[in-house]
Biopython code that builds the backbone (N, CA, C, O; Angstrom):
import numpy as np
from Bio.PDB.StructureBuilder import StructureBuilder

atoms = [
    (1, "UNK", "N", (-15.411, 8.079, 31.527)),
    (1, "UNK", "CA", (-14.278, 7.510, 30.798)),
    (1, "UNK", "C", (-14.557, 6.030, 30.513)),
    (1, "UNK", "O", (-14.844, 5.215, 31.390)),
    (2, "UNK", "N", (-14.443, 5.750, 29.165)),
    (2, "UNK", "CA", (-14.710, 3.974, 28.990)),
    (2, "UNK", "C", (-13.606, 3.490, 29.377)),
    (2, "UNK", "O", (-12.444, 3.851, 29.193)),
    (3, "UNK", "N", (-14.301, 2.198, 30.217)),
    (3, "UNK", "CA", (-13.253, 0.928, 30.256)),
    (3, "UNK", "C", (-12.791, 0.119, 29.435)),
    (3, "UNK", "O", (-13.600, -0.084, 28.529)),
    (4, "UNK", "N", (-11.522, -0.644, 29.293)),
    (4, "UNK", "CA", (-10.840, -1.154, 28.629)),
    (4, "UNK", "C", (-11.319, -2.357, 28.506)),
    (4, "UNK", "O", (-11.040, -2.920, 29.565)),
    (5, "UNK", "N", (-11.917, -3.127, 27.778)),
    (5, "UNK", "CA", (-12.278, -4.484, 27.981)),
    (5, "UNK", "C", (-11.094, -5.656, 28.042)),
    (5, "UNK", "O", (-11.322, -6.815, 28.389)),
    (6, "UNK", "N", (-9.773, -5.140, 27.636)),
    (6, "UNK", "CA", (-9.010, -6.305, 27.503)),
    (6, "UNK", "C", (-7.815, -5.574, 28.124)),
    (6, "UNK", "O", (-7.372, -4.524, 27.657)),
    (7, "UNK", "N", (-7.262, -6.264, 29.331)),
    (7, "UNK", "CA", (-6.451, -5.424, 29.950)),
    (7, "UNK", "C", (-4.600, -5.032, 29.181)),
    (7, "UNK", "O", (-4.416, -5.454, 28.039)),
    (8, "UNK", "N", (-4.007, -4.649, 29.531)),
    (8, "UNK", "CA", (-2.822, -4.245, 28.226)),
    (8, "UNK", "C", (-1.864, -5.017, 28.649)),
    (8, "UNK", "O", (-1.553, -5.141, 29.834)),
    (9, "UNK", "N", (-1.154, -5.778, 27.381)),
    (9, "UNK", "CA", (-0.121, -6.564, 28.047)),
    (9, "UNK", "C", (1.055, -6.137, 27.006)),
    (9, "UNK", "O", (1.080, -5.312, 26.092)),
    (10, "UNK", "N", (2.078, -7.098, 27.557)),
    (10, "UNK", "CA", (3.089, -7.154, 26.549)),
    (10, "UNK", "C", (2.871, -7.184, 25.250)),
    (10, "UNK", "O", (3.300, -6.198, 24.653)),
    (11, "UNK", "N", (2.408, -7.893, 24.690)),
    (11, "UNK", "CA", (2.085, -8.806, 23.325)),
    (11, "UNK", "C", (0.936, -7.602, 22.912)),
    (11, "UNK", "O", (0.736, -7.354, 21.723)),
    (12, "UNK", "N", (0.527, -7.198, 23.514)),
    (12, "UNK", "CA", (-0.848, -6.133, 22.731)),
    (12, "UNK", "C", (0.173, -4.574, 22.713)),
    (12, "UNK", "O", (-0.274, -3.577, 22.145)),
    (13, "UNK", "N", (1.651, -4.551, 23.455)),
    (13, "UNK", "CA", (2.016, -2.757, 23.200)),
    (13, "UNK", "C", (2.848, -3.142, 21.896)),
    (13, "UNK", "O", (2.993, -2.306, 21.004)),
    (14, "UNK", "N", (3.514, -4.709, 21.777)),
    (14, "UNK", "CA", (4.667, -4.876, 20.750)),
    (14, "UNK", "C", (3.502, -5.222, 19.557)),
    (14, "UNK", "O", (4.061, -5.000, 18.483)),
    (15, "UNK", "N", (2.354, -5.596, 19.358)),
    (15, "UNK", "CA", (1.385, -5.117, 18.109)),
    (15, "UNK", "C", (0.899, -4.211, 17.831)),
    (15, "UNK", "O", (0.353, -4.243, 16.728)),
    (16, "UNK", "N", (0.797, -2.786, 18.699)),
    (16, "UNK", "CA", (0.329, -1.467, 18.512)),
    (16, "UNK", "C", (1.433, -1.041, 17.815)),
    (16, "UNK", "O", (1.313, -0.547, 16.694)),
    (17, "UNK", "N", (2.808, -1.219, 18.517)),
    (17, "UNK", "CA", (3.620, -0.645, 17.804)),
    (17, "UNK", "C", (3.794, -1.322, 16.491)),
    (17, "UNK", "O", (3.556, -0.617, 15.510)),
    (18, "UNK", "N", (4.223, -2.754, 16.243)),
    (18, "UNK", "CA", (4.521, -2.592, 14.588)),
    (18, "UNK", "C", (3.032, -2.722, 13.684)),
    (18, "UNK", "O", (2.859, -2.920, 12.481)),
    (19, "UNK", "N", (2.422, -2.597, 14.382)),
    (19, "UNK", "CA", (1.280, -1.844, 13.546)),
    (19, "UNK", "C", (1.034, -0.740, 12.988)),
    (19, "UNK", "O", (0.369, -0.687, 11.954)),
    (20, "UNK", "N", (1.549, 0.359, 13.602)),
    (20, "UNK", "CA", (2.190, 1.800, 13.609)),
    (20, "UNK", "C", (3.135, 2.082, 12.783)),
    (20, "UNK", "O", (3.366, 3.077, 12.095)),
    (21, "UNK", "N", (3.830, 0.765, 12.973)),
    (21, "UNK", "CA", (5.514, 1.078, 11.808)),
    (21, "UNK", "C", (5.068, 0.624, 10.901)),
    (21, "UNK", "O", (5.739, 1.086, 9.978)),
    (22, "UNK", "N", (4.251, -0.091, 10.454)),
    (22, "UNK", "CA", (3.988, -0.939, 9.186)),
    (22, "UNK", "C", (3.111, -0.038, 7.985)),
    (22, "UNK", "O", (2.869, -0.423, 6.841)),
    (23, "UNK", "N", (2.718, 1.272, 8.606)),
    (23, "UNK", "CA", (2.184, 2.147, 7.397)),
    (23, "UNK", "C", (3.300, 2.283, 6.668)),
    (23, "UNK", "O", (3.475, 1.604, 5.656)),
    (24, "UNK", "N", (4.275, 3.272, 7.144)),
    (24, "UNK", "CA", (5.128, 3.544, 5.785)),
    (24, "UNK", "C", (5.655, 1.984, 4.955)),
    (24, "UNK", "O", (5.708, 1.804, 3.738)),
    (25, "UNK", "N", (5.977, 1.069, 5.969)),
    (25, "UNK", "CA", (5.821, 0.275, 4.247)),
    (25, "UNK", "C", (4.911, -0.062, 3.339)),
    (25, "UNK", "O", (5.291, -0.314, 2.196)),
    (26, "UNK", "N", (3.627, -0.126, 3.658)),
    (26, "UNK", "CA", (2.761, -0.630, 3.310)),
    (26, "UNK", "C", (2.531, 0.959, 2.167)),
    (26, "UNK", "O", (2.200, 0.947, 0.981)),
    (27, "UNK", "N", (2.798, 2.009, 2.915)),
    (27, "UNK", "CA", (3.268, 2.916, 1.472)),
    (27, "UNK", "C", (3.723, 3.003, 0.464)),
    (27, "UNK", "O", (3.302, 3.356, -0.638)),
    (28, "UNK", "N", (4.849, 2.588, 0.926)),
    (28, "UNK", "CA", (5.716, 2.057, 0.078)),
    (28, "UNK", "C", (5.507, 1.278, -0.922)),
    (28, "UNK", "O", (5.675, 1.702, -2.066)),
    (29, "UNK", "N", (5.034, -0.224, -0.638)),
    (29, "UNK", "CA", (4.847, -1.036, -1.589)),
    (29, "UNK", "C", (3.832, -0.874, -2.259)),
    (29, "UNK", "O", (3.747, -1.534, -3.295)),
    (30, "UNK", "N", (2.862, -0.061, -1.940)),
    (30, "UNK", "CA", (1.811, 0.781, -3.116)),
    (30, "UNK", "C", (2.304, 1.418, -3.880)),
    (30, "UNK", "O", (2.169, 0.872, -4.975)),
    (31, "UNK", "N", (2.992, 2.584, -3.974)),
    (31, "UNK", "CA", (3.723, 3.677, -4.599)),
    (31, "UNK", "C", (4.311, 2.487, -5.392)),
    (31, "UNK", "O", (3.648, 2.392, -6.424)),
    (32, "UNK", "N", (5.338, 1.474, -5.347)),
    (32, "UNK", "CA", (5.487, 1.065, -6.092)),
    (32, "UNK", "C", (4.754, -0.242, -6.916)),
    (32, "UNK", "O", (5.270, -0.607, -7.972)),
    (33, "UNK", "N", (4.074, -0.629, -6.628)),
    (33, "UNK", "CA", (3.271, -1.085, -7.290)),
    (33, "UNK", "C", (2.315, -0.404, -8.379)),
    (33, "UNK", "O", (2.085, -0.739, -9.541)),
    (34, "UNK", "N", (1.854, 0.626, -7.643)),
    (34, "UNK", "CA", (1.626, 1.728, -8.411)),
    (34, "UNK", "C", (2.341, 1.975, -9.834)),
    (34, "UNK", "O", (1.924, 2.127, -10.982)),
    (35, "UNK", "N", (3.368, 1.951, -9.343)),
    (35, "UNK", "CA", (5.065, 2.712, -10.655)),
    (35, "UNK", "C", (5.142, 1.333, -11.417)),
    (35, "UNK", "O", (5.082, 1.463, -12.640)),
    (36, "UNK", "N", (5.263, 0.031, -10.952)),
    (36, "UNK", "CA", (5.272, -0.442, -11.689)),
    (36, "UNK", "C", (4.220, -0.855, -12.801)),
    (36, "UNK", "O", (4.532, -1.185, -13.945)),
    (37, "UNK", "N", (2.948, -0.790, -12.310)),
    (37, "UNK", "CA", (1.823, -1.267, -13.206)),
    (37, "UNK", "C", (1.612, -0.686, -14.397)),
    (37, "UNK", "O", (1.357, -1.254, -15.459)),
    (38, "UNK", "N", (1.804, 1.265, -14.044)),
    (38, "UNK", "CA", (2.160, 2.076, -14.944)),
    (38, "UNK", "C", (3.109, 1.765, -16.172)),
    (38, "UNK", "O", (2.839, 1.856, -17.370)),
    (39, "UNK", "N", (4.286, 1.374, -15.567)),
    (39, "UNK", "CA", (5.041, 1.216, -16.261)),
    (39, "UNK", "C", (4.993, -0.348, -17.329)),
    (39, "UNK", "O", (5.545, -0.457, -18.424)),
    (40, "UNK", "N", (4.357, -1.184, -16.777)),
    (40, "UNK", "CA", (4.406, -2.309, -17.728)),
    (40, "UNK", "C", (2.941, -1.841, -18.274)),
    (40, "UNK", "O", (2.381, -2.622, -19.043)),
    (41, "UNK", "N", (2.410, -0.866, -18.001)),
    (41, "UNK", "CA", (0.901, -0.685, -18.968)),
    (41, "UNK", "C", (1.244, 0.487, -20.149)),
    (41, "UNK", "O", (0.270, 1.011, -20.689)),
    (42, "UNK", "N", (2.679, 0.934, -20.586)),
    (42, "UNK", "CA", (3.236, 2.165, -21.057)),
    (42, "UNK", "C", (2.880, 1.320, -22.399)),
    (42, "UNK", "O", (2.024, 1.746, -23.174)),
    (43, "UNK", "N", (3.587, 0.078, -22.646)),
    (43, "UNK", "CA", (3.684, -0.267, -24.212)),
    (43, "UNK", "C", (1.858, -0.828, -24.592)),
    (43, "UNK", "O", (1.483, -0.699, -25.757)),
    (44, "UNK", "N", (1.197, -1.220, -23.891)),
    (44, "UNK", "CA", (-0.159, -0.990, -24.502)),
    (44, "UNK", "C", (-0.683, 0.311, -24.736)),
    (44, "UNK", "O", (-1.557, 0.436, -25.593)),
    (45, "UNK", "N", (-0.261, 1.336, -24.074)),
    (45, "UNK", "CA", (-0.544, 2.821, -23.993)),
    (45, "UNK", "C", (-0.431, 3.070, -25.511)),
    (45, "UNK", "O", (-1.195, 3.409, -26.416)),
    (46, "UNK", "N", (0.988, 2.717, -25.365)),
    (46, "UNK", "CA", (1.417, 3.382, -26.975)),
    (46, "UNK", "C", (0.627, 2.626, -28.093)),
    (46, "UNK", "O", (-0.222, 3.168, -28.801)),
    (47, "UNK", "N", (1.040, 1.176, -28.182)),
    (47, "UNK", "CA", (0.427, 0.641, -29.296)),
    (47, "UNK", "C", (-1.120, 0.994, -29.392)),
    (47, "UNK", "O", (-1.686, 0.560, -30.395)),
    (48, "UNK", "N", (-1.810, 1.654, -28.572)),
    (48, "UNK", "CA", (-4.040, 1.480, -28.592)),
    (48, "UNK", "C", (-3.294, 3.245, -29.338)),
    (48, "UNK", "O", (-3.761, 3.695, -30.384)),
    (49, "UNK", "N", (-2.352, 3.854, -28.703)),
    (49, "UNK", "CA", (-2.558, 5.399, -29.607)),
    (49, "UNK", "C", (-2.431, 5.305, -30.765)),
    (49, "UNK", "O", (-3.137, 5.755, -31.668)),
    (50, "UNK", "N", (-1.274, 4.552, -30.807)),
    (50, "UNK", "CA", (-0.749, 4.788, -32.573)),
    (50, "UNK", "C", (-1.934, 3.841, -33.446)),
    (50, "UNK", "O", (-2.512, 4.038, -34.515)),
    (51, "UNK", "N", (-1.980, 2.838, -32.536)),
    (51, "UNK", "CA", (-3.780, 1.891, -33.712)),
    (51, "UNK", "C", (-4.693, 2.476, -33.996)),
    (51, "UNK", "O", (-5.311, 2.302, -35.047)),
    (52, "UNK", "N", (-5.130, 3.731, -32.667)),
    (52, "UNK", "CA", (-6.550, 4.397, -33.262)),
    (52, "UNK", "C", (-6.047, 5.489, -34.038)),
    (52, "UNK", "O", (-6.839, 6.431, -34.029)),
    (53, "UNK", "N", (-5.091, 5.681, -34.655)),
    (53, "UNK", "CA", (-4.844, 6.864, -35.382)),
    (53, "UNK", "C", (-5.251, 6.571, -37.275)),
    (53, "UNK", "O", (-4.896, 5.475, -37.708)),
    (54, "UNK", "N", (-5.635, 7.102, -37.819)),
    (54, "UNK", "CA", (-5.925, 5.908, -38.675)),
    (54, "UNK", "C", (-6.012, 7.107, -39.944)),
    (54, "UNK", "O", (-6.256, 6.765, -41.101)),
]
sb = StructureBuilder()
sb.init_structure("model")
sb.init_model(0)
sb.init_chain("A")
sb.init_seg("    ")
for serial, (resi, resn, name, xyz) in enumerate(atoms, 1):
    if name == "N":
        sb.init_residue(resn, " ", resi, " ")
    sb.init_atom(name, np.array(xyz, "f"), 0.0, 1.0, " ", f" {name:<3s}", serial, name[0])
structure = sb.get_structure()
């Protein structure tokens, strides 16, 4: 069984944990970042379709 090199304290269980909690936001603010980029990239979308139509 390996040993622990750094023994466990307070301050190292209260950073495991919101380290743990901090995925779903960090989900979160992808997904929307995501939605938004999409969405402010919609009106170049349109204008490059309707330009190459010719």
């Amino acid at each position: 069984m390996a040993k622990r090199k750094r023994p466990i304290t307070a301050g190292n269980v209260v950073f495991e944990i919101f380290f743990i909690l901090s995925y779903p936001f960090i989900a979160t603010f992808s997904v929307l970042v995501t939605i938004l980029v999409w969405i402010f990239s919609l009106p170049s979308k349109i204008i490059a379709f309707f330009g190459s139509k010719k």
